[in-house]
C-alpha positions, 0 to 999 in steps of 0.5 A: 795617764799614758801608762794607765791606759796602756795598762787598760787597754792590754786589759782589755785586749788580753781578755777579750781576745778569746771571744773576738778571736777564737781562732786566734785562741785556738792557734796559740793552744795551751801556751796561749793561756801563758801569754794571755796570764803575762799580759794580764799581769804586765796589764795589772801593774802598768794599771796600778803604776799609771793610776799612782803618778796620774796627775790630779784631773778633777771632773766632779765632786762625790757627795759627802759620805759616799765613803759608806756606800762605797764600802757596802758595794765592795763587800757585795763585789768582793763576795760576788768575785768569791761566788764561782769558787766557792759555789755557793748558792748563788753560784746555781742561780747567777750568771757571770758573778765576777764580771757582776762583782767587777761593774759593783766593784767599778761603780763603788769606786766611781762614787768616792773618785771624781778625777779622770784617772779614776773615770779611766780606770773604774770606768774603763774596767766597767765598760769591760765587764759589761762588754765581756757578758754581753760577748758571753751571752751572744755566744750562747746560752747559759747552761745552769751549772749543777750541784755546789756546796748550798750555804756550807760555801756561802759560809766560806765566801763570806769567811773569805770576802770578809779576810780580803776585804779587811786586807784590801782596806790595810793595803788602802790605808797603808798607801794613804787612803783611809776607806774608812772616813766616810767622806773623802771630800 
């Protein structure tokens, strides 16, 4: 579990950084978004590689059928992650819609896993998201970005969280674990 917290905390440290120390940030300029971008990466892979060869520390027990539930919240999250760059609707009307889409995203997977490797990972990055809005909104207000593409990149999002989303769940599958049962208990 080491290497799955390890990955969590430079996550954590990468994305945060900005906002606790934004002189820091300022120091480092331009070449500070490389190193920031590699950390993230190194983040993501010790996160995946620690979460695959954690050991199985059960805490609870999801409910049958919560594979349902889970697969209506990722599209949600998927679609929100989607919402800022196609600008779309919501994209006037929310505030922080893929740190939104990442507590959707943490929770749906928090529902179908009871173990603690998930509770560190899903969890972990929940807490994360939550931390980074709050951080946002006590730098400042939001200023209402103006303009989008109305439901024209509505249509794209939903276009692309449905390509993803189809991807995501093969990549599950392919690795052994079926999104589809409905149950995972």
């Amino acid at each position: 579990m080491s290497v799955l917290t390890i990955g969590i905390c430079l996550w954590i440290v990468a994305h945060l950084a900005k906002r606790v120390t934004p002189s820091g940030r300022i120091r480092l300029g331009a070449k500070g978004k490389g190193i920031m971008a590699f950390l993230i990466l190194i983040s993501l892979i010790l996160m995946v590689w620690g979460y695959s060869q954690a050991e199985v520390v059960a805490l609870y027990s999801p409910l049958a059928g919560m594979g349902h539930l889970n697969n209506s919240l990722m599209l949600i999250s998927v679609y929100l992650f989607g919402v800022g760059g196609t600008k779309g609707l919501l994209f006037t009307r929310m505030r922080h819609p893929m740190l939104w889409g990442a507590v959707i995203w943490s929770a749906a997977h928090l529902v179908v896993n009871g173990d603690l490797a998930s509770l560190l990972l899903f969890g972990g990055m929940g807490i994360w998201a939550l931390v980074s809005m709050a951080l946002i909104n006590r730098a400042g207000p939001w200023s209402r970005p103006a303009g989008g593409r109305g439901l024209k990149g509505d249509a794209m999002n939903l276009v692309g969280t449905l390509i993803l989303y189809g991807l995501f769940a093969w990549v599950h599958i392919w690795t052994g674990h079926n999104v589809f049962l409905g149950s995972y208990s």
